[in-house]
C-alpha positions as CSV (number, residue, x, y, z in Angstrom):
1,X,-2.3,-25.3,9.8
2,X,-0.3,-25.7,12.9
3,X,-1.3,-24.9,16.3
4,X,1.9,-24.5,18.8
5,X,1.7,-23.2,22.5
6,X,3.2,-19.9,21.8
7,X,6.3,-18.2,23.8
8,X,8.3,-14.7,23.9
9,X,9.8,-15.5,20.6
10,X,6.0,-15.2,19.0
11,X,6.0,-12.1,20.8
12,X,5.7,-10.2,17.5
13,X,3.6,-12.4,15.7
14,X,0.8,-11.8,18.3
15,X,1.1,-8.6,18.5
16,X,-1.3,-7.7,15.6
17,X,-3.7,-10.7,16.7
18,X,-4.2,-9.3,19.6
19,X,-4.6,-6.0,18.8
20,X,-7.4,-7.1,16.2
21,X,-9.0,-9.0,18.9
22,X,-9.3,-5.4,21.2
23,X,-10.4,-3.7,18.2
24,X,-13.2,-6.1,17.3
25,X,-14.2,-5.4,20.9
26,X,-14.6,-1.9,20.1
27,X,-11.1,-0.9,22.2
28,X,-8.7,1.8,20.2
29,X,-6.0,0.1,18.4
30,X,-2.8,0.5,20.6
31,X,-0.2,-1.8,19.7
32,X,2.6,-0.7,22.1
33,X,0.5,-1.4,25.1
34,X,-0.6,-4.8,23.3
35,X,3.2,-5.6,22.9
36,X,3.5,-4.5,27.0
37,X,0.5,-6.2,28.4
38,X,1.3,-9.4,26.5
39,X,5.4,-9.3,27.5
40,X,4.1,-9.6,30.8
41,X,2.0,-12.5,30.5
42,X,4.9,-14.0,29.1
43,X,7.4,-12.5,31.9
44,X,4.7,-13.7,34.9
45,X,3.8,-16.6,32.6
46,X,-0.1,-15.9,34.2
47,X,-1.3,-17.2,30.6
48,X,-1.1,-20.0,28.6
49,X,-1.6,-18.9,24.4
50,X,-1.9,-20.5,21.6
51,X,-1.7,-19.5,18.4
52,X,-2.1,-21.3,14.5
53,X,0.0,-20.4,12.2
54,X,-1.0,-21.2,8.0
55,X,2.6,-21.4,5.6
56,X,4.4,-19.2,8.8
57,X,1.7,-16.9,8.9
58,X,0.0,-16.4,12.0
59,X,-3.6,-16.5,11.7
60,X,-5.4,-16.7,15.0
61,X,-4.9,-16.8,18.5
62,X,-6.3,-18.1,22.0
63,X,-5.5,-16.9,25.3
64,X,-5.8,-19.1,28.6
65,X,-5.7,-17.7,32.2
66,X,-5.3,-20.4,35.1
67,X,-8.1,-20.2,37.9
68,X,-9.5,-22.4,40.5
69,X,-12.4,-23.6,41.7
70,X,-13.3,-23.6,45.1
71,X,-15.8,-26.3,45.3
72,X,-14.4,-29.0,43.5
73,X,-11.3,-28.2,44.5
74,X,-9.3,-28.4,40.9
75,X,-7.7,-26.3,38.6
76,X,-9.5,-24.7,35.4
77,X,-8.8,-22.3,32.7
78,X,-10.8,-19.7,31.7
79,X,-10.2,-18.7,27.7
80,X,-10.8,-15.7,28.0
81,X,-9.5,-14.6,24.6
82,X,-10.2,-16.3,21.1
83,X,-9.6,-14.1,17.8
84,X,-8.8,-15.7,14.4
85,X,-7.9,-12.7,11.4
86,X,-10.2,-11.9,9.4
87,X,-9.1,-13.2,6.0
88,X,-9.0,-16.6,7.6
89,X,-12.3,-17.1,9.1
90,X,-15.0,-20.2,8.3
91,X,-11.5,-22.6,7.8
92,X,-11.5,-23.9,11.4
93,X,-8.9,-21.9,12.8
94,X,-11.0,-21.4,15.7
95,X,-12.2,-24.8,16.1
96,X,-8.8,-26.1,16.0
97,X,-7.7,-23.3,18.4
98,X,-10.3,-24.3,20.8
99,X,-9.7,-28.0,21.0
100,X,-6.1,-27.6,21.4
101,X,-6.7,-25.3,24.9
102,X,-9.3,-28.5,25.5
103,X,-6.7,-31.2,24.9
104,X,-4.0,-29.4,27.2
105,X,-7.2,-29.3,29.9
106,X,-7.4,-32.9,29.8
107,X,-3.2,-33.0,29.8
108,X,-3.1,-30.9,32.9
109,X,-5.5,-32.6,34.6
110,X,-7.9,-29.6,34.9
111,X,-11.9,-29.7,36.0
112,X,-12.0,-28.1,32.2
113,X,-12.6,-24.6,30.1
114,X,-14.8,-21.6,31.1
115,X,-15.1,-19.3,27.9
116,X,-15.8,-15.6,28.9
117,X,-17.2,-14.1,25.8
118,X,-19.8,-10.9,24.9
119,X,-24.0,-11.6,24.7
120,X,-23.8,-10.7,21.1
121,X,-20.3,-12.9,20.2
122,X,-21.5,-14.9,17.4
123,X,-18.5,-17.5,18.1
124,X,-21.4,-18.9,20.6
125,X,-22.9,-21.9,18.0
126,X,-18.7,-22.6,17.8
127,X,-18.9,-23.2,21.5
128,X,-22.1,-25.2,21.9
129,X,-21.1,-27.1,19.1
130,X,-17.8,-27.9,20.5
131,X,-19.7,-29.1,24.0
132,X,-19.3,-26.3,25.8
133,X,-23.0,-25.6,27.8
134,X,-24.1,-22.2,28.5
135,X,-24.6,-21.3,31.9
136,X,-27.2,-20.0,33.3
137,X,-25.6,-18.3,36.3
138,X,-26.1,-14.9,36.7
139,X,-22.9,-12.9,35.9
140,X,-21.7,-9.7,37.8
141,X,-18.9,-7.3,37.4
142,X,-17.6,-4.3,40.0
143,X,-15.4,-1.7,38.2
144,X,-13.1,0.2,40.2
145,X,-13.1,3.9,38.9
């Protein structure tokens, strides 16, 4: 497996991964606007992705979005997407996936990784078992109609 940090030329090879990853969260397949949203993450480079790869195959995918934190005053990434395919699941992928986004943390010199994730994600032993604590801090989210 290789993990690399991906660019516009993986453009295509995401593509699928991240329509698969909208599609497990119960979103409509639509992988024109997947190929639009994520040429512009590449365009504004507002993201950081990984993604592995098994014999040139990619197989999984994690996607990073800068933030800050007020009170300690540092930089922190919030992954807000991880998705590995389905035929490759329970080989590490996202494990790998995971500590790679961890490592470039530490490289960057960032406070560290919040994962955004649903209540019923069962990717959550993965987390605690790769340190990451789960907060107890109440979440809320406006929607503008």
């Amino acid at each position: 497996m290789t993990i690399i940090k991906a660019h516009l030329d993986h453009l295509e090879d995401l593509v699928s991964l991240f329509d698969g990853y909208r599609v497990f969260y119960k979103q409509p397949s639509d992988k024109d606007s997947a190929h639009h949203f994520l040429l512009e993450r590449f365009k504004n480079k507002d993201a950081v992705i990984f993604m592995a790869y098994i014999n040139n195959k990619a197989v999984g995918f994690t996607q990073l979005y800068p933030l800050l934190s007020s009170v300690s005053m540092q930089p922190m990434y919030l992954l807000n997407d991880l998705f590995v395919d389905t035929n490759y699941r329970g080989k590490g992928i996202g494990e790998a996936l995971i500590n790679k986004a961890k490592q470039f943390c530490i490289t960057e010199n960032n406070k560290g990784l919040a994962i955004q994730t649903a209540h019923d994600n069962p990717a959550q032993h993965l987390y605690t078992r790769l340190g990451f604590e789960k907060e107890t801090d109440l979440h809320f989210f406006w929607k503008a109609d």
